[in-house]
N, C-alpha and C positions, 0 to 999 in steps of 0.2 A: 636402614633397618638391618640389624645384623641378619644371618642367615640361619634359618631355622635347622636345628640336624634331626633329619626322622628316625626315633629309635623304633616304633612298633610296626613300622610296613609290612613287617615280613610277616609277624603274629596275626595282626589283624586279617592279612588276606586271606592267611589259610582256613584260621577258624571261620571266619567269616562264610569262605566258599564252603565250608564242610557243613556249617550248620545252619547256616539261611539260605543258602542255595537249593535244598532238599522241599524246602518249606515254602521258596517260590516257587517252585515246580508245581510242587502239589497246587497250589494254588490256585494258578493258569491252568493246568492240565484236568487233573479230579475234579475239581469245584464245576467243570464246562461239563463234563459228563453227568455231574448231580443236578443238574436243572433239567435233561431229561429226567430224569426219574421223580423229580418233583412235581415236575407237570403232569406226571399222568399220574400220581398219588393227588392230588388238587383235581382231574379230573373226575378220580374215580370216585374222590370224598362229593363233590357235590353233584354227581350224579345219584349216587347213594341219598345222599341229604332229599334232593328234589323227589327222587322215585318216593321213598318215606313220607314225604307230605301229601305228597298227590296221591299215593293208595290210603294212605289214614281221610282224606278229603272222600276219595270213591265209597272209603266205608261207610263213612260218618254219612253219606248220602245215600244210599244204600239202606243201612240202617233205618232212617230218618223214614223212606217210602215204605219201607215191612213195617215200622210204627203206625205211618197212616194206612197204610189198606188194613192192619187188623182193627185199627179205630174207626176206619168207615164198615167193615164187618160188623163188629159191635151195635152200630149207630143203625147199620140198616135192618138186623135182628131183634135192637129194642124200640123202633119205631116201624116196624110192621112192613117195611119197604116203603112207605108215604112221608112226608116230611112237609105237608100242605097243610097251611089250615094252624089251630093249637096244638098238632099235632111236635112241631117244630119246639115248642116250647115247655117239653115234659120233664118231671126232674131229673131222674132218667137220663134224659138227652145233655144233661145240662151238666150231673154228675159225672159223666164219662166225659165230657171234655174238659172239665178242670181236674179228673184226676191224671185225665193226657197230659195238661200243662204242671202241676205239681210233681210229677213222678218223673218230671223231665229237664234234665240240668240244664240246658241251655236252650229251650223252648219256654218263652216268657209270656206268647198269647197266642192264641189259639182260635179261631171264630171258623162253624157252620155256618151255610149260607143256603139255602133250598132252593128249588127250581122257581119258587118265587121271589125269589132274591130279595128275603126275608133271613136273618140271622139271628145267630145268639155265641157269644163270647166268652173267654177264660183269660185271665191275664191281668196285669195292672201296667199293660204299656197304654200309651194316648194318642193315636196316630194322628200323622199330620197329615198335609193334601197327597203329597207325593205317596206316601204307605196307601192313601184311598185308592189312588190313582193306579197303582201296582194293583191291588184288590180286584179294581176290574178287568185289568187283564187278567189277572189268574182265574177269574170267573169265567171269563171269555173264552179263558182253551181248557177249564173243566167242561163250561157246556156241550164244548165239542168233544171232550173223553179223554182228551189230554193234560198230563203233568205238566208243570210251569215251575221253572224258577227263576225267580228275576233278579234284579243287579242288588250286586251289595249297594246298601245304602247308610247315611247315618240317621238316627233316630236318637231327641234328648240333644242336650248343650251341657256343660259343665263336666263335671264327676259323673254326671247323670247320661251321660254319651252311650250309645252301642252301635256295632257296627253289625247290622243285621242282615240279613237275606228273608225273602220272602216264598214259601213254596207252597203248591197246592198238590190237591189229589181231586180226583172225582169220582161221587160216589153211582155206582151205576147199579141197578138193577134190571140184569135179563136185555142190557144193552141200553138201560131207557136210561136219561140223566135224572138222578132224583135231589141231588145235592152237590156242594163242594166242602172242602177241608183246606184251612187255609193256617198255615202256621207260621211265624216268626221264629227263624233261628238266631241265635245270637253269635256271631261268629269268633266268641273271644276267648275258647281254646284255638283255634287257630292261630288267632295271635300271640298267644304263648306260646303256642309251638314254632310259630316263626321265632320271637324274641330268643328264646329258650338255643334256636340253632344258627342266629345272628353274632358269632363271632369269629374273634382273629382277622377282622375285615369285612368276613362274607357279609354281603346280604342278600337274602331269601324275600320273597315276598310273590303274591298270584296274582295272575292277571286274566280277565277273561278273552273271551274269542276275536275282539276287536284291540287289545294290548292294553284293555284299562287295568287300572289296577283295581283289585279285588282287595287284598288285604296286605299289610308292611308297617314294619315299624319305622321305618324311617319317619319322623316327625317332616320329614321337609316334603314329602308327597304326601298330597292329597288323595281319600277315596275317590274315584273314578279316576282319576289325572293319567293323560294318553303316554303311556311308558316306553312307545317305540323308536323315540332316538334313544333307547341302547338296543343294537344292532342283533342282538341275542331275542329280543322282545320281537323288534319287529320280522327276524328270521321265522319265528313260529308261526305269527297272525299272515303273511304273505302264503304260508304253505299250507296253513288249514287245516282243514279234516287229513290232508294227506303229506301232513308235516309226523315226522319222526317219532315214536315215541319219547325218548328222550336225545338230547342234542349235547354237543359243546362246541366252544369255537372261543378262536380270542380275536376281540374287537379293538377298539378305540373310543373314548367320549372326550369334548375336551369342555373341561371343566374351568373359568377363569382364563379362558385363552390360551389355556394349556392342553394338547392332548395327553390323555390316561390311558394306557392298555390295560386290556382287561383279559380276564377269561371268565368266561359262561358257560352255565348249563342252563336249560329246562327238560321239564318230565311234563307231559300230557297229562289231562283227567280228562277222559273221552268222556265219561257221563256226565261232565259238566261243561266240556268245553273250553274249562280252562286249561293251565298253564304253571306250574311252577317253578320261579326263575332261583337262579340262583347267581353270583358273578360275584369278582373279587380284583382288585389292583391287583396287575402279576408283581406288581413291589410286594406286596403282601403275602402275594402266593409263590413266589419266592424267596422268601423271607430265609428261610433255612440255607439259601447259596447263602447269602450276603454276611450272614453265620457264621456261617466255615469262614466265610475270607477274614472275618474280623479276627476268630479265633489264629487261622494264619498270619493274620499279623500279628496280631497278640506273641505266637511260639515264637516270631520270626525277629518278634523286638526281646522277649525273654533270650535269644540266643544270642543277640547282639549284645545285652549285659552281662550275659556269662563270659562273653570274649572279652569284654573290659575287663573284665574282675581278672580273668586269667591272664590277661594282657599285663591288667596292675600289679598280678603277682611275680612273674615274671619278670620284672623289672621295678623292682620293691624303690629303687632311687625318684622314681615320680608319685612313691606314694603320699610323702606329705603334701607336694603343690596339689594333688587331688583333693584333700583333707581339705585344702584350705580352698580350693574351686565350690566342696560339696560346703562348708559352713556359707559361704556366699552365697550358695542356693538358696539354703535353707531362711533364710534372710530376706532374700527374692520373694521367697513363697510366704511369707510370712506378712509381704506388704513392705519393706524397708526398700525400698528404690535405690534410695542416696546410695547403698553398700557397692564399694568396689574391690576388687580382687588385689591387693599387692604382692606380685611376684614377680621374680625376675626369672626366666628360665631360655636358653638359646631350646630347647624340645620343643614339640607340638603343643606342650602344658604352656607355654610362654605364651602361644597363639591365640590358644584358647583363651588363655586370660584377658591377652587383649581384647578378643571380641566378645567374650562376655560382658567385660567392662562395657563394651561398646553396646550390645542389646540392654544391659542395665539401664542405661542413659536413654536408650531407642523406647523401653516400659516405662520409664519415669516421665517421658515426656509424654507418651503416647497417655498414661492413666492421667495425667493433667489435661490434656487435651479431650481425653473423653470425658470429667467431670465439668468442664468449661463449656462442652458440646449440650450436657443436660442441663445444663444453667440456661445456654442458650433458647435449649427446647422450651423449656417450661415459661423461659419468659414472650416464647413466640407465642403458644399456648394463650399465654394470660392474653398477650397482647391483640390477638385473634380472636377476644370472647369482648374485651374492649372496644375493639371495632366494629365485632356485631352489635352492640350495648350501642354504641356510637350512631350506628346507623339507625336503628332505632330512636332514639332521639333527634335525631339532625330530622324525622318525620313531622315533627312537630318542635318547632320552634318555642315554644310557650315549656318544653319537659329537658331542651338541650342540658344536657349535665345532669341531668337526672339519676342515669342510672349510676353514675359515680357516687355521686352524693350519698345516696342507698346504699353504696354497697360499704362505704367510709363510716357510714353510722351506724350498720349491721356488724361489721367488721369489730366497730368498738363496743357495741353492745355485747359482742359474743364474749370479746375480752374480760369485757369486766363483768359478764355470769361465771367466767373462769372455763371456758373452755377449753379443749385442747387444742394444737396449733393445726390437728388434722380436723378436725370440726371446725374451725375456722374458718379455713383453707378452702372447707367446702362451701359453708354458709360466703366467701367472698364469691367464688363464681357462680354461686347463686342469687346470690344479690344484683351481681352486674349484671344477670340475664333474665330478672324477674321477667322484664316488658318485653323479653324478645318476642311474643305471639303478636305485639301492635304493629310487626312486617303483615299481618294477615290482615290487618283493618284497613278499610277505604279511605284513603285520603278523606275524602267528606264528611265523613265521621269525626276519622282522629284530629282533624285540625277543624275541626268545625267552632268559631267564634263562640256563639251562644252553647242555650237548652240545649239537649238532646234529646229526642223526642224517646217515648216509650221504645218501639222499635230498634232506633240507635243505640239504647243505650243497650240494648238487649243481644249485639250485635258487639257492642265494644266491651262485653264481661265475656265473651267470647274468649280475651286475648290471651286469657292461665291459660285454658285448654289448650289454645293452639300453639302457646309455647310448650308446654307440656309434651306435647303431639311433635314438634321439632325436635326437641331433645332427645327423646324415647329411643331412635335406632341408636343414638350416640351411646356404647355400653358404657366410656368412660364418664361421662354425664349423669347415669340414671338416679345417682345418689342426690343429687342435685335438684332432681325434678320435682319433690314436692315443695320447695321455697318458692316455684313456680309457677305451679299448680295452684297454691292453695295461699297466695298473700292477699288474697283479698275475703279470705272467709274469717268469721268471725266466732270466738268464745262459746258465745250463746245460742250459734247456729243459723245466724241470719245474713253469713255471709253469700259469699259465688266462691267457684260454680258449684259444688255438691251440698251445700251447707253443714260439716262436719261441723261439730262444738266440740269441748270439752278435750277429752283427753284421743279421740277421733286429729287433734291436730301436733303437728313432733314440736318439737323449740324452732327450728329452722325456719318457717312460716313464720311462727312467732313474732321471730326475733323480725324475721325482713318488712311482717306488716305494718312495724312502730316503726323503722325506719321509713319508709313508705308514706305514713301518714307523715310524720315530721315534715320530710319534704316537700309532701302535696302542699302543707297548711303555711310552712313557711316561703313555699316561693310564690310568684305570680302565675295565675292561670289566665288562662281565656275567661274563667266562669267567678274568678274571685280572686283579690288582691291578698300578697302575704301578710298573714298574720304577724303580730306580733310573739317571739317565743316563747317569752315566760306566759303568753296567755296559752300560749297551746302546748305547752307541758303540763296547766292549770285542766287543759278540757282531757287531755289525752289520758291523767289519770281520776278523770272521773268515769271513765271509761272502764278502768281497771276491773279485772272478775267479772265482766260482761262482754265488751269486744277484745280488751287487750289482755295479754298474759303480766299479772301484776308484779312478777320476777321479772320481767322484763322492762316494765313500765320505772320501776327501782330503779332498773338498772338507768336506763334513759335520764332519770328526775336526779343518780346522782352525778354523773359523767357533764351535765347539763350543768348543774352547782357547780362542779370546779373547773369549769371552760374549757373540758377537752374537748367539747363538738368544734369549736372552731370553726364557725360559722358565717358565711359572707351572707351580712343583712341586705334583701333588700328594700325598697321600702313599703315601710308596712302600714297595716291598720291595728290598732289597738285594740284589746278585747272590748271594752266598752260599746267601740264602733261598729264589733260585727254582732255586738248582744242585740246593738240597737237595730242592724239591717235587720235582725233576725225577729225584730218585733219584743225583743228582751229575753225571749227564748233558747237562754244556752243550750239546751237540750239539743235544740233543732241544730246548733251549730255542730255540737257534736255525731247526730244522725247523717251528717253533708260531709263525713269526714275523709278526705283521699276520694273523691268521690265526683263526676260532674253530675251538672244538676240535670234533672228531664224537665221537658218542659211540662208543666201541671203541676208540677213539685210545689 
């Protein structure tokens, strides 16, 4: 190799040290100094943060008790100080507590209760045992003349959800007990007010005096869920009543097998006993070093281009082999592999040529390798939903080949509705995995010779859902799940398991449960020998606009006419023979269709 002669050593070094030298410094040096200062800005914010919730919480609670002692004021002025007897039940009594509950934004019910623990109501909530069950305690420590407030809880399912708290008052006259005050707060400004100050990482959320959680947006914690493995949580529940007003500290959690550092605050609510946590990834709450450094290198790569260019000007004789380095780039970037550099040069521009050349060919191979790599993938993929397909079948000898078959004649079905090759794609791995829930059936069942009795079979329609239910954590799967779920439901609505009809079902089902039935009717069961086809392409679209989809059944009837099912017969019975088992009753054959029999059938 001839010997390379260096023209820009001398340029390069100096600009180099003048202008990226400045910029490593800063880097290492400044940037170490700004993470103090960030840490006690991230201190100061979420102590800020916490204090703000927890004195808005002491308000709103606060508030909440001057609203009930002037409602039990009220109550005990317009029923005479008695509350015995019909006295309890005057309109009166009844008016001031539903204009309690209407005039109050996040008080949804509201119930008196008198010393004969006897009440009357406001509200359109529906308590369940737990809400009764709280009830009596807070009856319990009104009788004794104390205020109660009990654990967040939920109340409702759905949209119809709230996360409530329960609190009482007692209403006393001259010391004596004569009543209680029992109200539902809904706690879902606080939840805004958490969501609302849940970002950049933070998360905020309360806990009461034992570290449960009170209230959080995190979807992945549960109401009450014990929150102290984080080290900030259980710093406060260990010290109690005579833990800090507010706190911080940086911990650790390890999440996945990985430790995470953290830093945390909480702020106390002495009148309630809880807690307001707040904490944050110091990746996160460092975010602003990591900033600077990028920005550093950012300056520190803009300075090292400027040396080039000044380098290039400098020495204007290496400007064309540049030109022709930078069109080769541009080529590179463009996706062109094959492109290589022709130049001859004894400079550094010679060297570089060579080993550009030499990484062109290192991308070319490598971007071949990594689509050969997904080819790979995707056929492990397939190959891995064939083997659970497989295994499933290999359960019962009488279905071996089964799910292929399905998924060969779903596949062609989709084809010829004119599908796209992504709906295809998906209706194939849902074909092949229709039966993966018959891993969940007993041997005794699924390979059971005969009948199936009422029970069994009640047992083995089980097997959508519980494929269904396999699927489901898979997120790349879920597209998938109602080919699944729903191949054995029917048009008309008289299928399993939900009984959907009509437009309640997508194509994908559809398509899989003519495949399905095809299968069942032409091969041999335990319960019935295969049909012959052309009769069960005869029953399948008599079927048609009642169990099957008659765009599907088309399709089926015409793919069938010109022998692309391609079908390995085996041997069968003719329709005539299964008219006759069936008593002459085609109907009945069609009612048994993909189906084993029960016994009493």
């Amino acid at each position: 190799m001839p010997k390379r002669i260096p023209i820009l050593y001398l340029i390069f070094g100096v600009l180099i040290a003048v202008s990226v030298g400045p910029l490593l410094w800063y880097s290492n040096t400044v940037v170490g100094d700004e993470t103090g200062r960030l840490q006690t800005n991230e201190m100061l914010l979420q102590n800020t943060l916490t204090r703000s919730v927890g004195e808005e919480l002491a308000q709103r609670q606060s508030s909440l008790l001057t609203m009930m002692g002037n409602l039990a004021s009220a109550i005990t002025v317009a029923s005479g100080g008695e509350l015995k007897g019909d006295q309890l039940h005057t309109p009166e009594l009844r008016a001031l507590l539903e204009k309690f509950v209407s005039t109050s934004d996040n008080i949804p019910y509201a119930t008196l209760i008198s010393s004969e623990s006897k009440g009357i109501t406001a509200g359109n909530i529906q308590l369940d045992d737990f809400m009764r069950r709280e009830l009596e305690h807070a009856y319990a420590a009104a009788s004794e003349g104390r205020y109660y407030t009990g654990p967040v809880m939920q109340i409702g399912s759905g949209k119809e959800s709230h996360t409530v708290t329960l609190v009482s008052s007692p209403i006393m006259v001259e010391d004596r007990f004569i009543g209680m005050i029992g109200v539902i707060v809904d706690q879902q400004p606080l939840l805004n007010r958490l969501r609302d100050d849940s970002k950049g990482g933070l998360s905020i959320y309360v806990v009461d005096g034992q570290g449960r959680l009170v209230a959080g947006t995190d979807p992945s914690y549960a109401t009450g869920q014990d929150m102290t493995n984080f080290a900030i949580v259980k710093k406060f529940v260990s010290q109690g009543s005579k833990a800090s007003v507010t706190d911080t500290m940086e911990f650790s959690v390890t999440r996945n097998n990985v430790k995470v550092y953290m830093l945390g605050s909480y702020s106390r609510v002495p009148s309630l006993g809880w807690a307001v946590i707040a904490h944050k990834t110091q990746r996160d709450a460092y975010q602003g070093v990591a900033e600077m450094q990028s920005k550093s290198r950012l300056w520190a790569s803009l300075a090292a281009l400027i040396v080039v260019l000044i380098s290039i000007f400098a020495a204007r004789g290496i400007s064309n082999p540049v030109k022709t380095l930078t069109d080769s780039s541009r080529a590179i970037a463009k996706g062109d592999f094959s492109k290589r550099v022709r130049l001859k040069s004894r400079t550094e521009i010679g060297e570089l040529a060579t080993t550009f050349n030499t990484m062109s060919a290192d991308l070319e191979r490598l971007v071949f390798d990594l689509k050969h790599a997904a080819e790979e993938n995707r056929s492990l993929f397939m190959s891995s939903i064939q083997m659970l397909a497989g295994a499933v079948d290999e359960k019962d000898p009488y279905t071996k080949g089964h799910s292929d078959r399905v998924t060969r004649y779903s596949v062609i079905l989709a084809t010829e509705l004119g599908l796209s090759k992504e709906e295809i794609e998906k209706i194939r791995i849902s074909a092949q995995l229709h039966d993966v829930g018959k891993i969940g059936i007993e041997d005794r069942i699924l390979k059971k010779p005969g009948a199936l009795t009422p029970d069994e079979f009640e047992v083995m329609k089980t097997h959508t859902s519980k494929g269904a239910s396999i699927l489901r954590p898979v997120a790349a799967l879920r597209e998938m799940i109602p080919g699944i779920e729903l191949h054995h439901e029917s048009l008309d609505g008289r299928g399993y398991p939900h009984g959907y009809k009509g437009d309640q079902l997508t194509l994908m089902p559809r398509i899989i449960m003519v495949g399905d039935t095809f299968d069942a009717m032409t091969t041999n069961r335990p319960y019935q020998a295969a049909m012959d086809p052309e009769y069960v392409i005869r029953i399948i679209n008599s079927l048609a606009a009642t169990k099957f989809d008659p765009r599907v059944v088309a399709a089926l009837t015409a793919v069938f006419e010109r022998g692309v099912l391609r079908m390995h017969r085996a041997a069968t019975v003719t329709g005539e023979e299964v008219a006759a088992a069936a008593g002459g009753d085609v109907d009945a054959v069609a009612v048994a269709v993909a189906a084993p029999p029960v016994a009493g059938d």
